[in-house]
C-alpha positions as CSV (number, residue, x, y, z in Angstrom):
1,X,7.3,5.5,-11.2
2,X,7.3,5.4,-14.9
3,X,4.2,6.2,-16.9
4,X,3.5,2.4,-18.0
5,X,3.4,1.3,-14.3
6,X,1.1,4.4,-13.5
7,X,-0.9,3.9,-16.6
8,X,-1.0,0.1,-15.9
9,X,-1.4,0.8,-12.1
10,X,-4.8,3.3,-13.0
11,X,-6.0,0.5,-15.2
12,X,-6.4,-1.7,-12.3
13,X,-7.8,1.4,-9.8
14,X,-10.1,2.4,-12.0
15,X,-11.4,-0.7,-14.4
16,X,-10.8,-3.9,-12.8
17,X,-11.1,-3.5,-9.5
18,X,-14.3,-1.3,-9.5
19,X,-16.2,-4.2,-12.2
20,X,-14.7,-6.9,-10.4
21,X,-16.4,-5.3,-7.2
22,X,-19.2,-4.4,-8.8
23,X,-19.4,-8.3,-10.1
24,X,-18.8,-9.2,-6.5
25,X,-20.9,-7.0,-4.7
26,X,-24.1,-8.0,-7.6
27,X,-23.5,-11.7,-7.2
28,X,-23.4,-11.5,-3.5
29,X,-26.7,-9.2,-3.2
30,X,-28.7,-11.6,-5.3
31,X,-27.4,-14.5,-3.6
32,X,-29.1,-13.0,-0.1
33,X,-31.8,-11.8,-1.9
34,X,-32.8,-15.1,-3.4
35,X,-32.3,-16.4,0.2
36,X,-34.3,-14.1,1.5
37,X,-36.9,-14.4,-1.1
38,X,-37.1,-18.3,-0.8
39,X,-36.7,-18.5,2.8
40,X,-40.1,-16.7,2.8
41,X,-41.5,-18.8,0.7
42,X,-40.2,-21.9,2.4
43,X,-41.4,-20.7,5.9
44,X,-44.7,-20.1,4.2
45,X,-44.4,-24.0,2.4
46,X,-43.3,-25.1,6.7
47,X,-46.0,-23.8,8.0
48,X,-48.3,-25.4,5.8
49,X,-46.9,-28.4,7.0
50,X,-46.6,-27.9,10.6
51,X,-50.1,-27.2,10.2
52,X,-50.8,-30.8,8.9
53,X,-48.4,-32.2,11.4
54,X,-50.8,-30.9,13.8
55,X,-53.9,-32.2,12.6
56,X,-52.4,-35.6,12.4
57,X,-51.5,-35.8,16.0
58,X,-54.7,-33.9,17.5
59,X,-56.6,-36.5,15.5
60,X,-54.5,-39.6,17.0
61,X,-54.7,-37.3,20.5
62,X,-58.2,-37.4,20.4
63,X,-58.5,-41.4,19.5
64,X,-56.6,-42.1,22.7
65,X,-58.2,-39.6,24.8
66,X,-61.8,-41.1,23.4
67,X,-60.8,-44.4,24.7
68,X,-59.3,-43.8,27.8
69,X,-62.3,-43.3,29.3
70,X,-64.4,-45.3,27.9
71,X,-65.9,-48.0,30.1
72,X,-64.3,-50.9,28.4
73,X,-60.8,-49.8,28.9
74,X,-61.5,-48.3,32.3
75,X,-62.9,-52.0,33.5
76,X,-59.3,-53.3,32.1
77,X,-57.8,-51.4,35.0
78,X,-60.4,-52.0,37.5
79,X,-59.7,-55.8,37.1
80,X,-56.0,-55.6,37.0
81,X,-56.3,-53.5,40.3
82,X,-58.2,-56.8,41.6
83,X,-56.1,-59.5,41.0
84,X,-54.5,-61.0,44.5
85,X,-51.0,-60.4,44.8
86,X,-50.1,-63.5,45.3
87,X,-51.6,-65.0,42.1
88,X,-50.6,-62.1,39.8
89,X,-51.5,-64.3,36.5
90,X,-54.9,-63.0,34.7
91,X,-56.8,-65.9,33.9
92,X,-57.8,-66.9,30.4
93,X,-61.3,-65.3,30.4
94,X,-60.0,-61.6,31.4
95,X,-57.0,-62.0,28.8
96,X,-59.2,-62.7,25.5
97,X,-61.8,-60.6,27.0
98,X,-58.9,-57.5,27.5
99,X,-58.0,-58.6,23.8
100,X,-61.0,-58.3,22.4
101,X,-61.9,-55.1,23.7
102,X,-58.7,-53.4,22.3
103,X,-58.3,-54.8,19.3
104,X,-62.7,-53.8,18.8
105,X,-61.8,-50.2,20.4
106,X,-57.9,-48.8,20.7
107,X,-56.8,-51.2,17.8
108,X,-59.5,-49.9,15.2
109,X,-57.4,-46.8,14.6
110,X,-55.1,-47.8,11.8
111,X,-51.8,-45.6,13.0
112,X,-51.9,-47.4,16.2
113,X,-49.8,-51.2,15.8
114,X,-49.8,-52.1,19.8
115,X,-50.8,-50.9,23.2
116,X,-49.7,-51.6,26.3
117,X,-51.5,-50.9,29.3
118,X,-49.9,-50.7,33.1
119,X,-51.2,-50.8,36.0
120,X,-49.9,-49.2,39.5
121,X,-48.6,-52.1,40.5
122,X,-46.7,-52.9,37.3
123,X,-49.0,-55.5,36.0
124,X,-48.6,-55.1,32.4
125,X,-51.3,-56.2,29.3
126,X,-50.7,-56.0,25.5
127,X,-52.6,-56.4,22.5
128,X,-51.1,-55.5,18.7
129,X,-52.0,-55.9,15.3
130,X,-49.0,-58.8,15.1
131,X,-48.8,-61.5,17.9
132,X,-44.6,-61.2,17.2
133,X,-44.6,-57.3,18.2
134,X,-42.1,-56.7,21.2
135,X,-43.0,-54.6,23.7
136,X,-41.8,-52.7,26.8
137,X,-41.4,-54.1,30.3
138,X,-42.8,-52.5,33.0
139,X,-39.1,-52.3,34.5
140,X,-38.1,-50.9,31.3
141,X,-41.3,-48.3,31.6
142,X,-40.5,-47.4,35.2
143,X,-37.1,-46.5,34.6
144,X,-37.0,-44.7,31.7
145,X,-35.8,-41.3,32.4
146,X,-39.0,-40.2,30.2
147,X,-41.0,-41.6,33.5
148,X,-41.4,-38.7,35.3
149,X,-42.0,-36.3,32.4
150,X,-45.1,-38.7,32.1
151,X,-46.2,-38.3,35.5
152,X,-45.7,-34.3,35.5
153,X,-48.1,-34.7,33.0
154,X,-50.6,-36.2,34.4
155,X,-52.7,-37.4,31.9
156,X,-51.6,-35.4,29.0
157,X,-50.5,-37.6,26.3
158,X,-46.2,-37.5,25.6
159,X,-45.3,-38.3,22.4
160,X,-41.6,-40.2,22.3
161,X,-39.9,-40.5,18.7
162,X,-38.0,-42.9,16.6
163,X,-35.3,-43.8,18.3
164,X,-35.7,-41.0,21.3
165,X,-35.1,-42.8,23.8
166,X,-32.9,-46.5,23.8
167,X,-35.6,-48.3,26.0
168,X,-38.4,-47.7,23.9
169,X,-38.2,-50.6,20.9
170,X,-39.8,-49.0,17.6
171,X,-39.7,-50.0,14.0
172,X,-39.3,-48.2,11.1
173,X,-41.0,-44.8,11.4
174,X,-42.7,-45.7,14.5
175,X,-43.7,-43.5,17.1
176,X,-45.1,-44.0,20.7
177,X,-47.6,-41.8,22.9
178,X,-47.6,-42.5,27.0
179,X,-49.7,-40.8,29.4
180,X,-50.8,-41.1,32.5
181,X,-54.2,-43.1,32.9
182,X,-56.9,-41.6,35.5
183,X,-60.4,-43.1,37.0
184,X,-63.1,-41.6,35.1
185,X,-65.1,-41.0,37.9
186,X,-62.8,-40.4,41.2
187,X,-59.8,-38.8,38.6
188,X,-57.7,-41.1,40.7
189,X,-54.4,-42.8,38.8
190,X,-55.3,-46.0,37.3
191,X,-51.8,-46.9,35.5
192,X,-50.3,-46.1,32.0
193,X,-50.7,-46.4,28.6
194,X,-48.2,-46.9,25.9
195,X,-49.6,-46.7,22.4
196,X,-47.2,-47.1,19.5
197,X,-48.3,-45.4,16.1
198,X,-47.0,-45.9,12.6
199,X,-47.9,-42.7,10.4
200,X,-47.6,-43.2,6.7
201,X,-49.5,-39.8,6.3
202,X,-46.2,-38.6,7.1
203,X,-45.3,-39.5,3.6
204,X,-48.4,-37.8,1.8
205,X,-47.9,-34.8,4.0
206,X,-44.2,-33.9,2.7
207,X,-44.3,-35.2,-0.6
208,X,-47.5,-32.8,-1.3
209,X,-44.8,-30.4,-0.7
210,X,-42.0,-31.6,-2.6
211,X,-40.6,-30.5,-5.9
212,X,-41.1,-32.4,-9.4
213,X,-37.1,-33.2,-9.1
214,X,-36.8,-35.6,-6.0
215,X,-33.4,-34.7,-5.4
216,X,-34.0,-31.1,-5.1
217,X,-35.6,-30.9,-1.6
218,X,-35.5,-32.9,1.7
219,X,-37.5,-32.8,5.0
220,X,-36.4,-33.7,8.4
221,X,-38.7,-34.1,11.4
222,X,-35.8,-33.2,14.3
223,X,-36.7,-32.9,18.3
224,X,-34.8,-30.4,20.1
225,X,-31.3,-32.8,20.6
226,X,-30.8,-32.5,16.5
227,X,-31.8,-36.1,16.4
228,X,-33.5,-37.1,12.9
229,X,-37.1,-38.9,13.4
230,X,-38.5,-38.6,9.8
231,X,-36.7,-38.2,6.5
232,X,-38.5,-38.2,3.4
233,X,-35.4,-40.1,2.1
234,X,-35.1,-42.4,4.9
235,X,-31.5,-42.8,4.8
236,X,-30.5,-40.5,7.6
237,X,-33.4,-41.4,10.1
238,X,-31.9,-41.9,13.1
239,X,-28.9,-40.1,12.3
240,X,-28.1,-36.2,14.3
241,X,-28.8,-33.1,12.0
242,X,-26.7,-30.8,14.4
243,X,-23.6,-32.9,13.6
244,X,-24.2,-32.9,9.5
245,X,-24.4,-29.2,10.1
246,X,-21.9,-28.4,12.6
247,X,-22.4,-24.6,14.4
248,X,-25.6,-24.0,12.0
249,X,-28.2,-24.6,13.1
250,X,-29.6,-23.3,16.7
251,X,-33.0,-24.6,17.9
252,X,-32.9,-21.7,20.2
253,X,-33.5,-19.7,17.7
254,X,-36.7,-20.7,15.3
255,X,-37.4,-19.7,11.9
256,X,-34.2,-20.0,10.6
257,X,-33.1,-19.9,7.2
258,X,-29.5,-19.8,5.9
259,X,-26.9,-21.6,3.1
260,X,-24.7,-24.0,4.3
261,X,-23.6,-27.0,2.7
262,X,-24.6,-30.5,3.2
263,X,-23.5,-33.7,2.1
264,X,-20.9,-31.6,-0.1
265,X,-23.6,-29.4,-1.5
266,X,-24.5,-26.2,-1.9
267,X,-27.9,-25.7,0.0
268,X,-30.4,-23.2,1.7
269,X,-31.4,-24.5,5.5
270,X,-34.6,-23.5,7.0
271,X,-35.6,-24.8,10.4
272,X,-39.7,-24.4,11.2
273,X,-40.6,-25.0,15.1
274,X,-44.2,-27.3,15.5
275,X,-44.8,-25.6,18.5
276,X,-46.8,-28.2,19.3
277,X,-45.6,-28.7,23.0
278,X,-49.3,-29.1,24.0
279,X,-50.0,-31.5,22.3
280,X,-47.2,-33.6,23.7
281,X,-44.4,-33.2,20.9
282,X,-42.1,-31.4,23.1
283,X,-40.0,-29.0,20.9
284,X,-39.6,-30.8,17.5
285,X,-38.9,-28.9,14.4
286,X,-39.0,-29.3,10.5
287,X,-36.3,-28.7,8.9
288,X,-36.3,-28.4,5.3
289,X,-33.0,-28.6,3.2
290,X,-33.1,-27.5,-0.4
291,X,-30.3,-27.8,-3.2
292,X,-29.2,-24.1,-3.8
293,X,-29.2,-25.0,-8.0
294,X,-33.0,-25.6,-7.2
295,X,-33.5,-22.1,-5.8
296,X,-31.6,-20.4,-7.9
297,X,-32.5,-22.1,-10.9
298,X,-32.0,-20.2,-13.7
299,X,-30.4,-17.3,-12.1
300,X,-28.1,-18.8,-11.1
301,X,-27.3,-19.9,-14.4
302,X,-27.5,-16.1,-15.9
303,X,-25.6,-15.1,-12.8
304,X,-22.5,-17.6,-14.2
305,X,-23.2,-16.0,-18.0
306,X,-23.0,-12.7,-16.7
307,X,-19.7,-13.3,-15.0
308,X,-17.8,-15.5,-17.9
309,X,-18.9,-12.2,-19.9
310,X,-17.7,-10.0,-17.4
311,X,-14.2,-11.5,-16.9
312,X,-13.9,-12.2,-20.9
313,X,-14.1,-8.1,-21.2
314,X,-12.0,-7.7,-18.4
315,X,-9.2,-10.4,-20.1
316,X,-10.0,-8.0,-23.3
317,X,-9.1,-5.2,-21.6
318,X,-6.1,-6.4,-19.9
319,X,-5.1,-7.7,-23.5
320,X,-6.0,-4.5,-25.2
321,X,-3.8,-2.5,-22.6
322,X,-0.6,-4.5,-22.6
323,X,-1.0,-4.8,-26.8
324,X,-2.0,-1.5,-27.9
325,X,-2.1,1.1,-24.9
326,X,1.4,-0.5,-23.7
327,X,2.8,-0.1,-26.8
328,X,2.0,3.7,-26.8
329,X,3.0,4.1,-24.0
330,X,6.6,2.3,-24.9
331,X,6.5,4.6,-27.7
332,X,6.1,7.8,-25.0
333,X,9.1,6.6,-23.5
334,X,11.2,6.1,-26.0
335,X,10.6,9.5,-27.2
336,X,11.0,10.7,-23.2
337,X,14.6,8.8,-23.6
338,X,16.1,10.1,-26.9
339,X,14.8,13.4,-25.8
340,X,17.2,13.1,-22.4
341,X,19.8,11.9,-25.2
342,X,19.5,14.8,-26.9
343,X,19.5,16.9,-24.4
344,X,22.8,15.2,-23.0
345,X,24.1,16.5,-26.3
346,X,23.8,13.4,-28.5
347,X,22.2,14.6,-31.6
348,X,22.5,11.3,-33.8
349,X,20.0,10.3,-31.5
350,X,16.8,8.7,-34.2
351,X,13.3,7.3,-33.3
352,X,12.6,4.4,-35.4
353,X,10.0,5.0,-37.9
354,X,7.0,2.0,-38.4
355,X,3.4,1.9,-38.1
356,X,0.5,4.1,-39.8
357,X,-0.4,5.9,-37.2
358,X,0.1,9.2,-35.2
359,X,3.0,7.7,-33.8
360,X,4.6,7.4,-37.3
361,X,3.9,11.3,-38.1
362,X,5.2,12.0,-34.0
363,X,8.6,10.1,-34.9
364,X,9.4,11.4,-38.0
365,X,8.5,15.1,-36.2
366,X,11.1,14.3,-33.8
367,X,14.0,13.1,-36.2
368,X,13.4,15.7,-38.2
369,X,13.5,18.3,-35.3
370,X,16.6,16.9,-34.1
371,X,17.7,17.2,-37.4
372,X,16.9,21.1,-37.5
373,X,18.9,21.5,-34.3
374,X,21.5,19.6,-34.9
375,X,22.1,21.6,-38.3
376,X,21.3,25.4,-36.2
377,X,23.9,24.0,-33.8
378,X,26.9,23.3,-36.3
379,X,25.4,26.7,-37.9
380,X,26.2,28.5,-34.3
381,X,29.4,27.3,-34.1
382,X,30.3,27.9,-37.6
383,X,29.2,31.8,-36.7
384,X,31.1,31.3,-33.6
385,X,34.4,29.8,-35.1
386,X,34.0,33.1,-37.8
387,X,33.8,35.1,-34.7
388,X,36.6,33.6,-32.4
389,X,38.9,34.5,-35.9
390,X,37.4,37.8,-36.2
391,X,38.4,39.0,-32.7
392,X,42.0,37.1,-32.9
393,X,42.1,38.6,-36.5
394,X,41.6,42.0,-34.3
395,X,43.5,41.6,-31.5
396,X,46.8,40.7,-33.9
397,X,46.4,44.0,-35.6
398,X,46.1,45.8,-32.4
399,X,49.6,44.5,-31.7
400,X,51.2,45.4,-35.0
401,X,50.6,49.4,-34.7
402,X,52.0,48.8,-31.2
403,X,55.0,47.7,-31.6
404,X,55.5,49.4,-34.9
405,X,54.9,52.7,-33.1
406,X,57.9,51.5,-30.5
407,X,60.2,50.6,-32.8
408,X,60.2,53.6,-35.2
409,X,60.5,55.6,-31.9
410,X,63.9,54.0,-31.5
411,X,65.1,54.3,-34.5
412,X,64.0,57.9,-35.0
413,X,66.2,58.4,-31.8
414,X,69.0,56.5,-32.6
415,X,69.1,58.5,-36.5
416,X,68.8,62.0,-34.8
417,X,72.0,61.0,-32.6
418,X,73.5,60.0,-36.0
419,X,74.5,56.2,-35.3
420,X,73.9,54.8,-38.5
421,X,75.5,51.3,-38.0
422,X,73.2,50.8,-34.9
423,X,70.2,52.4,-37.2
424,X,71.5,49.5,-40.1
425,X,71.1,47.0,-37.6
426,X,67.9,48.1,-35.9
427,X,66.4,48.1,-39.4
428,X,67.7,44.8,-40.4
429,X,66.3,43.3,-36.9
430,X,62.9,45.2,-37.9
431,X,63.1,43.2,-41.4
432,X,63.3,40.0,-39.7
433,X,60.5,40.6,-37.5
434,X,57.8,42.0,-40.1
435,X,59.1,39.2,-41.7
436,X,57.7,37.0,-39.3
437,X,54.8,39.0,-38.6
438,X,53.3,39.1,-41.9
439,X,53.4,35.6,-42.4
440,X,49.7,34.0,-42.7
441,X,50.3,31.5,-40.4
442,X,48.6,32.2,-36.8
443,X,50.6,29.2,-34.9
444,X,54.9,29.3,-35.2
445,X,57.0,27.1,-33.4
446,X,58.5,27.9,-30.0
447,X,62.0,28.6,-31.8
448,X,60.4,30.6,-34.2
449,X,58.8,33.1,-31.3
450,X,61.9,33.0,-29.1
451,X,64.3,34.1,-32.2
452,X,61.5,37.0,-33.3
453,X,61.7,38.2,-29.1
454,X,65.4,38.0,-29.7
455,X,65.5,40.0,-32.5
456,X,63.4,42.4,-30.8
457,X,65.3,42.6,-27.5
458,X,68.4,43.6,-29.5
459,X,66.4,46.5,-31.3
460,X,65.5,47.2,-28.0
461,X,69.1,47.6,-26.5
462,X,70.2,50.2,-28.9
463,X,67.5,52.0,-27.6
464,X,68.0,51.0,-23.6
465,X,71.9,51.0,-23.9
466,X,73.1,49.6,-20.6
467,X,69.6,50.1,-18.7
468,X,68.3,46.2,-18.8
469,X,69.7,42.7,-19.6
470,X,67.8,39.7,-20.3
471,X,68.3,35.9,-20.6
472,X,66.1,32.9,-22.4
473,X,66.4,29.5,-21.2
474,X,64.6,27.0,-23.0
475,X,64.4,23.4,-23.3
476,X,65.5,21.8,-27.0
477,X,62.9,19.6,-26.7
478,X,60.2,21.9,-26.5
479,X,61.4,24.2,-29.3
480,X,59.4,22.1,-32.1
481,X,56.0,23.1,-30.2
482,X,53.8,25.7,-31.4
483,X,52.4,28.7,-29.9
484,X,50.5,31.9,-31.0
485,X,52.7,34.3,-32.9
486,X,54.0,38.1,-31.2
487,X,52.7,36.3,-27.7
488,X,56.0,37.0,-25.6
489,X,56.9,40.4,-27.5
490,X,54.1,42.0,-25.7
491,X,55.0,41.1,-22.4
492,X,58.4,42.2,-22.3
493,X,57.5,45.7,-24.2
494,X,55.1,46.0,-21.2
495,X,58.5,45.5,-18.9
496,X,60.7,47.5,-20.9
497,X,57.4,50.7,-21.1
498,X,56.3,50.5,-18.2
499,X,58.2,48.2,-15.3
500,X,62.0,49.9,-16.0
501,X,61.8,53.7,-17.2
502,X,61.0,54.9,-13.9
503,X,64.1,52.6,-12.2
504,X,67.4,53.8,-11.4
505,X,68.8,50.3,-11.1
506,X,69.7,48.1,-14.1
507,X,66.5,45.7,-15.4
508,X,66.7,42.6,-16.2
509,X,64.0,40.1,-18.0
510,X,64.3,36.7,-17.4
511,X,62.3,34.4,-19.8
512,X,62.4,30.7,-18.7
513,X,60.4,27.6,-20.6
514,X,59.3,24.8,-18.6
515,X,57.8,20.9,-19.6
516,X,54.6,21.0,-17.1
517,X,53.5,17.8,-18.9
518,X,50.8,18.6,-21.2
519,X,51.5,21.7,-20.9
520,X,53.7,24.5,-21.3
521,X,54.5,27.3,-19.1
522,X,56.4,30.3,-20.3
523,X,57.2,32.6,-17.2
524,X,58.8,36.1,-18.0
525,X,60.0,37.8,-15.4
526,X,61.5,41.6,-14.6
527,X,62.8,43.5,-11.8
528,X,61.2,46.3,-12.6
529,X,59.0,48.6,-10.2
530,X,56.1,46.0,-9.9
531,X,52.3,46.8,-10.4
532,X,50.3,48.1,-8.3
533,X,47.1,46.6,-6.6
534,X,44.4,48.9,-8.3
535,X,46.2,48.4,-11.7
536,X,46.3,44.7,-11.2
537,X,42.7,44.5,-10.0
538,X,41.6,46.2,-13.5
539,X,43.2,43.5,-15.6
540,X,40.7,40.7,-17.0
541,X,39.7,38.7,-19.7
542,X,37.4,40.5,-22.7
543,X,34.6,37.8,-22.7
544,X,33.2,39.5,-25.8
545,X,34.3,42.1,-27.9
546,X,31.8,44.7,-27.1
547,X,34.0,48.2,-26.8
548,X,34.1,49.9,-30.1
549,X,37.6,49.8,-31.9
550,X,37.9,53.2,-31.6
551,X,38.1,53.0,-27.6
552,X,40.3,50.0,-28.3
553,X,42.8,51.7,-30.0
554,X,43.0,54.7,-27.6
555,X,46.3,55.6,-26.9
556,X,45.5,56.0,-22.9
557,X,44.2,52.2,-23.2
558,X,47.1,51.1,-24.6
559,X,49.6,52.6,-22.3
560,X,47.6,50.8,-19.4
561,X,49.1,47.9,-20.8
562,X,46.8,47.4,-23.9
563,X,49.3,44.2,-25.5
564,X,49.3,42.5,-22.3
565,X,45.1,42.2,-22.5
566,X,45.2,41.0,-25.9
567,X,47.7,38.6,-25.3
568,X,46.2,37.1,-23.0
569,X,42.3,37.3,-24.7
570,X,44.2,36.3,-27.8
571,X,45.1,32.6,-25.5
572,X,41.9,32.1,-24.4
573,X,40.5,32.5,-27.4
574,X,43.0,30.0,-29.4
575,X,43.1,27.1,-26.7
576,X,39.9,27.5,-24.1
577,X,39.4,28.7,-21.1
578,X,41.6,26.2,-19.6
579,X,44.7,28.2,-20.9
580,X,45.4,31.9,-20.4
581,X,48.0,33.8,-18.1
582,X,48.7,34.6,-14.5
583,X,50.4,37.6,-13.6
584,X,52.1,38.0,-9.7
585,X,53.6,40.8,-9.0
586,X,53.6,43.2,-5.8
587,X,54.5,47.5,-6.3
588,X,58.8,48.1,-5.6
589,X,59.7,44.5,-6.4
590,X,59.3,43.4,-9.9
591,X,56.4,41.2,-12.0
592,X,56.4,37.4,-12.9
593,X,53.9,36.9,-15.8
594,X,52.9,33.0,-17.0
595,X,51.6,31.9,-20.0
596,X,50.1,28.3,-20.0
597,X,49.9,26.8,-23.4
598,X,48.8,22.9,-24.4
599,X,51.8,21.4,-25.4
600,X,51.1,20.7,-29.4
601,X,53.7,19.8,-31.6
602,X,51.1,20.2,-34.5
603,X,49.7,23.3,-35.9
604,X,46.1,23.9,-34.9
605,X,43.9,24.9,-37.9
């Protein structure tokens, strides 16, 4: 992974995920902590109510309970107990007296719009505040499934709710109470009552409670089925709460308070049990629904600053790290790249130069340090090209003494045995090669060498007279090439020294050419009395020039063979280390030495 991706990568780790948590984990802790804090508050504000709930109902409890026993309406069931069966019509006196006694007892209390009264024997009486009021058949009455929850509770008022149940006819907002009717005296059942009551305190008691914004808060009065008997908006009486909240709200567990949203809004739920089960209102429940922008208010509002703030520093950052700490890190790797460049060996590797910065004071460090090494390096091998000439500089003059100190040998022989034609021509062949050795040129063709090794062979017979023959075989094509001056010379005086005088069989040296494609291999060859493996293990190339010339030139040295070294450090040198020689040879059956040579037909400077 690149250091952009790691630096970009950290960014995120260590800057925008941790504020965008922290932005998360802030939001969502005042959120619950708002809910928290207004759910208390609203339980406190649901209570209040309940409270007033209660005293509504007690007081319209206590009406109907005051009257129930009361003479008057007592007498009402007495008489409807006495009419014959078979003439079950009340006769005109008993009706307008019945009427008159409700509507100057029962009918005083201003919730209360009709009453119906039942007897045993399901004779049935009404009186209400409008003579087109509906209201419900005994039939109806007995088979409600409400009925016997009215007997079980025998005399205790139940109150039945908008809507409850289908059989019970109601108006807008209209509830009924039924109970049981008993003998004041004897406690025996009389009959029933059914009362129905219209509440418009309902209306004072929840909009005491309400906000200044109407739209902000909204109370339902719910029984346990979800079913809606009071809203304080009226348009979802009669509709199901449980199914405008779906898997929210749980009746079996009061005191709720929660957000959910309703009617596509944001809100915060709280459900308040009456607990009013006493009193006849069997397990109904306000349930208060408030608009979440209301509760959070301006919070809510601060909480939305606080975030566009928070995510226009985080888009700063972002910007800030792909313009400026992207670009520095681009920079980094370009450096990180010309530096592998340069150390692949390219040194015209450059850093553009632009900006005012460190970085412009960093690049032009770096050009200009390339610059240094690139200028050391040519420097280096300058010192090593003066080197390379000093040692091949050496190694020539190392032959000349060599085979100077050969040659004069012969001749010195050949004068003391007084063959002065043979001396005239040794000296004349001696000419010719000084000739060639003295010239300034390190590089002579291939027909060049081969003539200077003839001319030295021949100096070489009068000295060997019928001990060793040689032959040169040599392609014509080849003959223009060039190769290091006195290279073959010193192979076959190494024969001649050192592979024949202890023979007693006639020598022969065999020098062969061949075309090895871009190469040349030169192989001379003797049948002299071979080297042996310890000798041959000793010979190597002189990777540096180390031994003082004073060891060099030690005669010992150079009877081990001393031109043969050189020669071959003298190739290396000139071409590379992909050139040199190769010798083979094995003790008792002659030596094949090769020299490999590139195959130039141009003079190396």
């Amino acid at each position: 992974m690149n250091l952009n991706k790691k630096v970009f990568i950290g960014f995120l780790l260590f800057i925008i995920i941790p504020l965008f948590v922290l932005g998360t984990v802030v939001y969502t802790v005042s959120q619950q902590l708002i809910e928290k804090k207004y759910g208390d508050l609203n339980e406190v504000s649901l209570q209040a109510i309940s409270r007033n709930i209660y005293y509504m109902f007690k007081e319209a409890n206590y009406f109907s309970d005051y009257w129930m026993v009361k003479e008057g309406i007592q007498a009402i069931y007495r008489t409807m107990d006495g009419v014959q069966p078979d003439d079950p019509t009340l006769s005109s006196y008993d009706v307008n007296t019945f009427d008159t006694l409700l509507r100057s007892s029962i009918l005083t209390y201003s919730p209360v719009q009709s009453v119906v009264i039942y007897n045993n024997r399901g004779r049935t009486f009404s009186a209400g505040r409008s003579s087109s009021s509906s209201f419900t058949p005994w039939n109806a009455m007995h088979d409600s499934a409400v009925f016997k929850q009215i007997q079980s509770l025998n005399g205790r008022p139940l109150w039945i709710g908008p809507g409850e149940y289908q059989e019970f006819q109601t108006g807008h907002r209209e509830f009924y109470q039924a109970r049981l009717v008993k003998d004041f005296w004897t406690m025996d059942n009389r009959g029933y009552m059914l009362l129905r009551f219209r509440f418009n305190e309902l209306d004072q008691i929840f909009r005491s409670f309400n906000t200044n914004e109407e739209n902000s808060k909204r109370y339902f009065l719910v029984n346990k089925s979800g079913l809606i008997f009071y809203d304080n908006k009226t348009s979802l009486e009669g509709a199901n709460v449980l199914q405008l909240l779906p898997g929210k709200l749980d009746f079996q567990h009061p005191n709720q308070s929660f957000q959910a949203d309703f009617l596509n809004e944001k809100s915060l739920i709280s459900q308040y049990p009456l607990d009013l089960n006493d009193m006849g209102l069997q397990d109904w429940s306000v349930v208060s629904i408030t608009s979440w922008k209301y509760v959070a208010g301006e919070i809510e509002t601060i909480m939305k600053w606080v975030a566009g703030i928070t995510f226009i520093c985080l888009f700063c950052a972002l910007v800030y790290n792909l313009v400026f700490v992207r670009r520095i890190i681009q920079f980094i790797l370009r450096i990180v790249s010309s530096m592998k460049r340069v150390e692949r060996g390219d040194l015209t590797t450059r850093i553009e130069v632009s900006g005012k910065d460190e970085t412009q004071a960093l690049a032009r460090g770096f050009n200009s340090l390339v610059v240094r090494v690139e200028d050391l390096l040519e420097e280096v091998k300058r010192q090593q090209d003066r080197k390379n000439k000093a040692e091949l500089m050496l190694l020539q003059a190392q032959i000349k003494p060599h085979f100077l100190f050969n040659t004069l040998e012969s001749i010195n022989v050949l004068a003391i045995q007084n063959q002065g034609k043979k001396v005239s021509q040794m000296v004349y062949r001696l000419g010719n090669l000084l000739r060639i050795g003295m010239e300034g040129k390190e590089e002579i063709t291939l027909k060049q060498e081969l003539d200077y090794l003839k001319s030295y062979l021949e100096i070489q017979e009068f000295r060997f007279e019928n001990q060793f023959t040689y032959n040169i075989e040599a392609p014509a094509e080849l003959m223009n090439c060039y190769i290091l001056k006195l290279t073959l010379q010193p192979l076959v005086e190494n024969s001649l020294q050192h592979g024949f005088e202890p023979i007693t069989h006639q020598g022969t040296i065999s020098i062969r050419v061949e075309d090895e494609e871009t190469r040349i291999g030169i192989y001379v060859t003797d049948n002299g009395i071979g080297i042996s493996h310890e000798k041959l293990s000793k010979f190597r190339y002189k990777m540096e020039l180390k031994t003082p010339i004073h060891e060099i030139m030690d005669v010992t040295e150079e009877r081990r063979g001393l031109g043969v070294s050189n020669v071959a450090d003298r190739i290396r040198i000139q071409y590379g280390s992909s050139y040199g020689m190769y010798i083979c040879s094995m003790e008792g059956h002659g030596t094949t030495m090769k020299i490999v040579i590139p195959k130039n037909k141009e003079m190396r400077s």
